[in-house]
N, C-alpha and C positions, 0 to 999 in steps of 0.2 A: 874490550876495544884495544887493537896495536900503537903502540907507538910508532909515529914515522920520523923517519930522517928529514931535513930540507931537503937533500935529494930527491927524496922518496916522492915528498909532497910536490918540488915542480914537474917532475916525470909526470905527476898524476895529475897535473895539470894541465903538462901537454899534451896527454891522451885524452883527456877529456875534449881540450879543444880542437884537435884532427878529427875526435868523431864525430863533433859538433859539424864539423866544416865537410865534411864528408856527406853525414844524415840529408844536412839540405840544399847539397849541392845542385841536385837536381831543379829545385827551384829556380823560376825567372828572378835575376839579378837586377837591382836596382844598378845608377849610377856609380861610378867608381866612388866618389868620394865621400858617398850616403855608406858604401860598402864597408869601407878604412872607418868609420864613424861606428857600425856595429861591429865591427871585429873587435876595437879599443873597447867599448861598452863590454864584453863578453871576456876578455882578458884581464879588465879589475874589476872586474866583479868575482867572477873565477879566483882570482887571485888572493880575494879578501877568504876565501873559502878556505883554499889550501896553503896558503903561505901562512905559518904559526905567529905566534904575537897579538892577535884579535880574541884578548882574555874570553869574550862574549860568545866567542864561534870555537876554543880550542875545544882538543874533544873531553867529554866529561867521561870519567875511569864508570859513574854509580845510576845505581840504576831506579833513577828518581824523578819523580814531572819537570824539575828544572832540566834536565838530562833532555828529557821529550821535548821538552819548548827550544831547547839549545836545536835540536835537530828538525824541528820545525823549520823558524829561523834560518838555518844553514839551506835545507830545502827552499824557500821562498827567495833567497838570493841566487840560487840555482837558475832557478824557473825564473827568475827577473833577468838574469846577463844571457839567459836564451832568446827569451823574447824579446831583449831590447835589440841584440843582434840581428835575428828574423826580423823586426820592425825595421830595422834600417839599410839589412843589406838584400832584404827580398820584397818582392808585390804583394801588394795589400790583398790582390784577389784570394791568395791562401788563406784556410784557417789559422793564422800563426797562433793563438793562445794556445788552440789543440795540438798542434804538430811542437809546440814547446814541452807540454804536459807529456806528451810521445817520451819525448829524449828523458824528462826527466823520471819516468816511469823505467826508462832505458838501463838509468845511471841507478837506479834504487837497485833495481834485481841484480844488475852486475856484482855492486859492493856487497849484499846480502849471499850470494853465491861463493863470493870470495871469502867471507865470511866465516859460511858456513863447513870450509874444507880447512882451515887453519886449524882448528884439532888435531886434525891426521898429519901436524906439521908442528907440532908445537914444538918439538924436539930440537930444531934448526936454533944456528949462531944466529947471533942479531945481523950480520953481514948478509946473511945467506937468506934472512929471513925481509930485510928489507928488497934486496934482488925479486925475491918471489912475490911478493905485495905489487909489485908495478909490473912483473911477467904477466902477472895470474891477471893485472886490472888492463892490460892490453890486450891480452889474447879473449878474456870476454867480453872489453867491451867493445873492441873495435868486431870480432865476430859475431855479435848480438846486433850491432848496428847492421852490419854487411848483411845478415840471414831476416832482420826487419823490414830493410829498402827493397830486400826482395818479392817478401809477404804483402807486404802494404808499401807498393811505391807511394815516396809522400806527393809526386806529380799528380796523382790521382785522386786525391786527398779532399773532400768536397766539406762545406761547411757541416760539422757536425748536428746530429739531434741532441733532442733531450735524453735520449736515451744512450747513448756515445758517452756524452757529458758523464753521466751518472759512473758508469760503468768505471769507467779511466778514471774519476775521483776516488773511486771505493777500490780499486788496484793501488792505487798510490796513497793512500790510507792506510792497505792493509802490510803493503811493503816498507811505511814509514813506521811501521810499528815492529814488524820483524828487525827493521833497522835497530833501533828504539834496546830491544831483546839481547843485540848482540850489545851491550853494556854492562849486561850481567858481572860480576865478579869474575875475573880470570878463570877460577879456579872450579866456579860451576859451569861456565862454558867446556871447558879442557874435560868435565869429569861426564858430560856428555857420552850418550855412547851411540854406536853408529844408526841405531835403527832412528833415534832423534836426530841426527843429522842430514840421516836420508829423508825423513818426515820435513826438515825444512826447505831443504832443495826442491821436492817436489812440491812444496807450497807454494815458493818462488814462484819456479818454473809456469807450476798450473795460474798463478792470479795473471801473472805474463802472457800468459798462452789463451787468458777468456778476453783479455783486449783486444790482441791480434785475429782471435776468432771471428769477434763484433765487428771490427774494421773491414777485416778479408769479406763477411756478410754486406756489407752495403757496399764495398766497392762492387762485389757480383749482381747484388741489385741494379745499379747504377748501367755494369755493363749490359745487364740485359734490358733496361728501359732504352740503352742507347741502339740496340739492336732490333727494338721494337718500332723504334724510332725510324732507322735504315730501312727498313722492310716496307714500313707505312710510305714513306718516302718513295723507293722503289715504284710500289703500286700506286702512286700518285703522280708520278712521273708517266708511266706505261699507259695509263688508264689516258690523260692526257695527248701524250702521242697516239694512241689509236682514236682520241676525237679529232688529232689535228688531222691524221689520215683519212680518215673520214672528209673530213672539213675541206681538205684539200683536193680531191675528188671529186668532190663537188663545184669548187668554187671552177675549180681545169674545168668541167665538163661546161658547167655555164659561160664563161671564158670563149669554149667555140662556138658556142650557141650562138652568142653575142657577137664575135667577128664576125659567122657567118650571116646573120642577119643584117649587121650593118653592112658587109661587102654586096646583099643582096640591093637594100637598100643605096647605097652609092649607085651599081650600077641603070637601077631604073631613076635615078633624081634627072630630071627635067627643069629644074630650078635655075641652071646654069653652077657658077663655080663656086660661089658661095654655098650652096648646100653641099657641095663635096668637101669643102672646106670644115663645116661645121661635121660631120660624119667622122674626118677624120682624127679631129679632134675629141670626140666620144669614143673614137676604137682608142685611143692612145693612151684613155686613162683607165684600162682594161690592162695595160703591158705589166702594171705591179703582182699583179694577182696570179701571174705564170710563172710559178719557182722551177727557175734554172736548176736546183739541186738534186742531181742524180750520183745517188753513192753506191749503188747498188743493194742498198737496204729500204726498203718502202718506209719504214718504221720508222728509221735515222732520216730517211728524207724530210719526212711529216714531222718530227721533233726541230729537224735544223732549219724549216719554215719557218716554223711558230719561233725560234729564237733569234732566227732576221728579223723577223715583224718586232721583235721586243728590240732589239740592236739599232732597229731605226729610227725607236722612239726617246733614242738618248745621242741620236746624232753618232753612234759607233759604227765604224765601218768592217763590217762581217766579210772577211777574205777565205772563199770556201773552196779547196782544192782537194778531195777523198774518193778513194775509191777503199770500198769494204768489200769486193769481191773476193777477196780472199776468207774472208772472216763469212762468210755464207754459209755457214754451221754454227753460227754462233746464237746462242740464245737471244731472243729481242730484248731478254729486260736485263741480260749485262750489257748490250750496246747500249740501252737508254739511260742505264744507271752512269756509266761513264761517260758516255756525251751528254747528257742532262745535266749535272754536275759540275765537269769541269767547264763547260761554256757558263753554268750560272754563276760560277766563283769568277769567271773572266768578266763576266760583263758586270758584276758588281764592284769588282776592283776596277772597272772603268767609268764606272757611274762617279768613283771618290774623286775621278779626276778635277782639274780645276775648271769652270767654267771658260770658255774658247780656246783648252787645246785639244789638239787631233788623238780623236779616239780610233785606235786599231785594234781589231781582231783576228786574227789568222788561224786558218783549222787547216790542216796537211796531213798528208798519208804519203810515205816514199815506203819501196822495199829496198832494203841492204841489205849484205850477207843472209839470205836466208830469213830477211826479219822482217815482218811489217812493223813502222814506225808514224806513231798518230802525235802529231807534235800540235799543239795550243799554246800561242804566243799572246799577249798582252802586254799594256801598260799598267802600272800600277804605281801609288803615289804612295811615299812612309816610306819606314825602313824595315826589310823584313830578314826574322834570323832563324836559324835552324839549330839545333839541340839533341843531339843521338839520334842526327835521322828524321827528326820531328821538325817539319812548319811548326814557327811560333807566329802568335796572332796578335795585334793590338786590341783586338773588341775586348770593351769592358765586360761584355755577357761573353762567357766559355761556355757556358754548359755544353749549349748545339755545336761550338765549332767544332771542326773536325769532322763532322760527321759525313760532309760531303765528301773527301779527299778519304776519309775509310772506308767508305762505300766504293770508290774508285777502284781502290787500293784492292781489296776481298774481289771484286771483279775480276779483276785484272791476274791476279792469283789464280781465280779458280778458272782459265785461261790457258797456263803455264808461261803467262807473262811475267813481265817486271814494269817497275813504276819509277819513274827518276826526273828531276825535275833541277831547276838551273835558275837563280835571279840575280840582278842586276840593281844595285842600290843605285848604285850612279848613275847610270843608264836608264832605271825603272823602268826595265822590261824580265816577265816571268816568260818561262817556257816547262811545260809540262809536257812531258815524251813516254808516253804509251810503248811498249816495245812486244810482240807475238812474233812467237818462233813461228815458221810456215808449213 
């Protein structure tokens, strides 16, 4: 085991906690002052690690169970100023014990790889060799973080199984123990020769590489039940709008049945003015049932029925201005995917409204430059924020968010469109702007 300088130890302090603060950045942030509360948690804790003086945590030269329990100990104060951090400055909806064990599974391979190449350096001043202990602890661990967030964004990160669980403990086991190894006697580590050095590295490497494996597996699981997900959806939507089409056809044709009979009707009443009277009050409660909505898509007409008929049962006022004539090449189930969708995320965010104020809805179609533009306007209650391009959500359940706004999104794409949207905290009005080049 090296000695370090105080230098050496705060440098390696501070890298530890950039990469901390980096790893889960990604994460939904709690309040600011919960935030300042785990950073302090994670900075003396950390610091009881690497700042020397803690007879109980310095490092031990021999290579003996008290040695392992010393490096036990140091590990569980690790994994304590992570998680109390996570606990404080991010949402509960994360795994945080797992995504702690991450980092600390992070910070074992790194020091063990750093470790493991000190032989091929033993030669160096103490100056040159302190220099190199915090080069060599930056460049792997902040690169080992940076090549992780990419394998396994922790956004993605869902409550682990029992088999996750397992896995990740028996990595950080078998890493606390190669730890554990480098205490050896100077002089049998140093007499090491390369084919044993290369055999550790690749140990490293490989117990590192079967977590990330296990992870990168269930987040592809995941992605594909969410796609199974989309698809079912799609077809539950489509299947829908071809009953409301239907439905509607029917309900138009009986519609003139019914004028027609009662205007046959008026004109033979002999009853005087009162049966005219009563007549035309029967044809007038026939006037809901004849959808004004002509977009030039039968499909999207029949779907944006069926979504007035749900818009009036919440009191929202459904403002329908489209023409899709342009879009008459377009497949029916990406029009219904994306009007099915974003009018359901509209009218739900209308629904949170507060009991007697004015619910609006607005659906538009303008052409500019070359571009048809389908703009969906709303009101919406809360605060809502955005993240590298991503809606963030208040719902306690995530699993399904999202799925509507991706489904939009893959639409819209496979198109040669774009997807852009615009909200209004103070104002609490969203606008979602469809964009097709012509």
């Amino acid at each position: 085991m090296r000695e370090y300088s105080l230098a050496a130890n705060l440098l390696s302090l501070l890298i530890e906690l950039v990469g901390v603060i980096v790893f889960y950045r990604p994460l939904e942030k709690k309040a600011e002052q919960k935030r300042g509360i785990g950073l302090l948690i994670l900075l003396v804790l950390l610091s009881v690690i690497y700042i020397p003086g803690i007879s109980l945590l310095d490092y031990a030269k021999n290579y003996t169970i008290n040695t392992l329990l010393n490096q036990c100990v140091r590990t569980v104060i690790n994994a304590a100023a992570i998680y109390g951090y996570l606990r404080f400055s991010k949402e509960d909806q994360a795994p945080l014990g797992y995504l702690a064990g991450i980092y600390i599974l992070i910070y074992m391979v790194v020091f063990n790889l750093r470790e493991s190449m000190m032989p091929l350096f033993s030669g160096l001043s103490y100056v040159s060799l302190q220099c190199f202990l915090v080069i060599s602890l930056a460049i792997l661990e902040w690169g080992i973080v940076f090549l992780t967030s990419r394998l396994i964004p922790v956004r993605d990160m869902r409550r682990p199984g029992y088999t996750q669980w397992e896995i990740l403990i028996v990595a950080i086991l078998v890493e606390l123990y190669f730890k554990w190894s480098w205490t050896a006697p100077v002089s049998v580590s140093s007499a090491r020769p390369l084919d044993s050095i290369f055999f550790s590295i690749c140990a490293t490497l490989g117990v590192f590489s079967l977590v990330i494996l296990s992870e990168r597996e269930g987040i592809a699981q995941r992605e594909q039940t969410r796609l199974m997900m989309e698809q079912l959806q799609s077809q539950y939507e489509m299947q829908n709008a071809r009953r409301a089409l239907s439905a509607n056809t029917d309900i138009r044709q009986l519609y003139h049945d019914m004028r027609n009979h009662i205007l046959a009707l008026q004109s033979l009443a002999d009853s005087g003015e009162e049966t005219r009277e009563y007549l035309a009050q029967l044809s007038s409660q026939f006037e809901g049932y004849e959808s004004n909505i002509k977009t030039g898509s039968s499909v999207v007409d029949a779907l944006l029925s069926e979504k007035l008929q749900k818009a009036r049962l919440y009191n929202i006022s459904f403002n329908v201005c489209v023409d899709l004539a342009p879009l008459s090449g377009v497949s029916s189930v990406d029009l219904v995917t994306m009007f099915g969708n974003a009018i359901d995320n509209a009218i739900e965010a209308l629904q949170a409204l507060p009991e007697g104020m004015e619910r609006i809805l607005y659906l538009k179609t303008v052409t500019y430059a070359n571009m048809l533009v389908v703009r969906i306007s709303n009101q919406y209650t809360g605060t809502l924020t955005s993240e590298d391009g991503v809606l963030q959500t208040n719902k306690k359940d995530r699993t399904l968010h999202g799925i509507g706004m991706s489904s939009i999104r893959k639409a819209v794409k496979r198109l040669g469109g774009s997807l852009q949207y615009q909200f209004e905290n103070e104002s609490g009005w969203f606008r979602l702007m469809l964009m097709f080049p012509l």
